[in-house]
N, C-alpha and C positions, 0 to 999 in steps of 0.2 A: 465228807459232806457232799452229799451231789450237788450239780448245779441246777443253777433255778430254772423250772419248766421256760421256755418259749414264749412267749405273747405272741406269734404269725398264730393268724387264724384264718378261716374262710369265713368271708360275711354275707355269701348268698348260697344258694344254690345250684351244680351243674345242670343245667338243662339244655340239650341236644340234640337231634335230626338228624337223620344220615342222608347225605348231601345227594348218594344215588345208588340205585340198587346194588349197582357189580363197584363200590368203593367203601373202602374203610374210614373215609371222610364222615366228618360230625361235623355241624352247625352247630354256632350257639344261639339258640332263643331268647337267651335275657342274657345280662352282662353278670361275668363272672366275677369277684372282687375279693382279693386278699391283701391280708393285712399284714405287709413282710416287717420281721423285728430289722433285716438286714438294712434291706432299703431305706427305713425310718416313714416307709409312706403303701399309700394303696397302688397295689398293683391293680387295673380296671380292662376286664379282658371282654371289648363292644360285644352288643350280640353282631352276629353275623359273620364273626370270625372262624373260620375254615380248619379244623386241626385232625389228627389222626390219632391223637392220644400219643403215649409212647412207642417208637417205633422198634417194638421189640419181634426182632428174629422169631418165625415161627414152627420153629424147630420146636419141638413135642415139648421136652423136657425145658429150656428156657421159656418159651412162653406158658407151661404149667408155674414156674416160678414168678414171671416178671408179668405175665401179662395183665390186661384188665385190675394193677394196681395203681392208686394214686389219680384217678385219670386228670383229679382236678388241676393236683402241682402239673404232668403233661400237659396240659392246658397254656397255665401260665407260662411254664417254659418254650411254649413250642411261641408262645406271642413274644415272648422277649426275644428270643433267637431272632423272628420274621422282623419282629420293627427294630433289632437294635436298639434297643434305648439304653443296655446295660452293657459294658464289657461281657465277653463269653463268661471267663470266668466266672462272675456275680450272677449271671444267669443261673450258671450251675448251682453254685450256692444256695441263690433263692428254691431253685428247683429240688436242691436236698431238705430245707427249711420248710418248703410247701410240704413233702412228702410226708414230715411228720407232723405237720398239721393235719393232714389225711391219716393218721395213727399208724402208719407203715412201721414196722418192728426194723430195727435199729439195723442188723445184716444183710436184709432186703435193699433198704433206701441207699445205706451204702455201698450196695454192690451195682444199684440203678445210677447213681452219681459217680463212680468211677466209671461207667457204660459209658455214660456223655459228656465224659469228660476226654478219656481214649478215640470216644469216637461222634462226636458231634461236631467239628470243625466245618466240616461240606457243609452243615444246614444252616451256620449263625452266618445271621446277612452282614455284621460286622459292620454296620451305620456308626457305629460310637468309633469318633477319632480317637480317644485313648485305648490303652490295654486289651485291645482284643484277643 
């Protein structure tokens, strides 16, 4: 028997600005909002927060696989990393959680979630005195 779909969902829509011509920076114009099963509560990402999406190597072949996916869960992830509000790890989590709320196929989201897991320590501001 499988198990039961998820309830994380996204409850607005991504809408974004690039911050300036020669950057991969995005604005947000309206507040981002998901609904993590993990967390048991809404993630709320303000407008006016600064992200780059996923920071995926733009090396041909990886970024023909990784890039421009998910960009909503990047979003979330990249604001939980900057404020700390979650251990690293739960980040991640949430951030593989979000991805398949963005319908990302199952070998993709898990091959983006071990990426930042191996390799997102430099970025998480690690605000949260437990488990970073």
């Amino acid at each position: 028997m499988a198990p039961p779909a998820s309830k994380a969902r996204f409850l607005s829509t991504l809408r974004t600005d690039r911050v300036g011509l020669a950057s991969a920076d995005r604005i947000l114009l309206a507040p981002l909002v998901f609904s993590s099963e993990l967390l048991d509560r809404y993630v709320v990402v303000p407008t006016g927060f600064v992200t780059d999406f996923a920071s995926v190597p733009r090396a041909p072949f990886t970024y023909w696989l990784f890039g421009g996916v998910g960009d909503e869960a990047a979003v979330v992830h990249d604001f939980l990393y900057e404020r700390g509000l979650v251990p690293r790890e739960q980040a991640d989590d949430v951030y593989l959680e979000a991805l398949e709320a963005c319908g990302v196929v199952k070998w993709r989201r898990l091959s983006m979630w071990a990426a930042v897991r191996a390799f997102g320590s430099s970025r998480y501001s690690g605000n949260v005195a437990q488990g970073a």
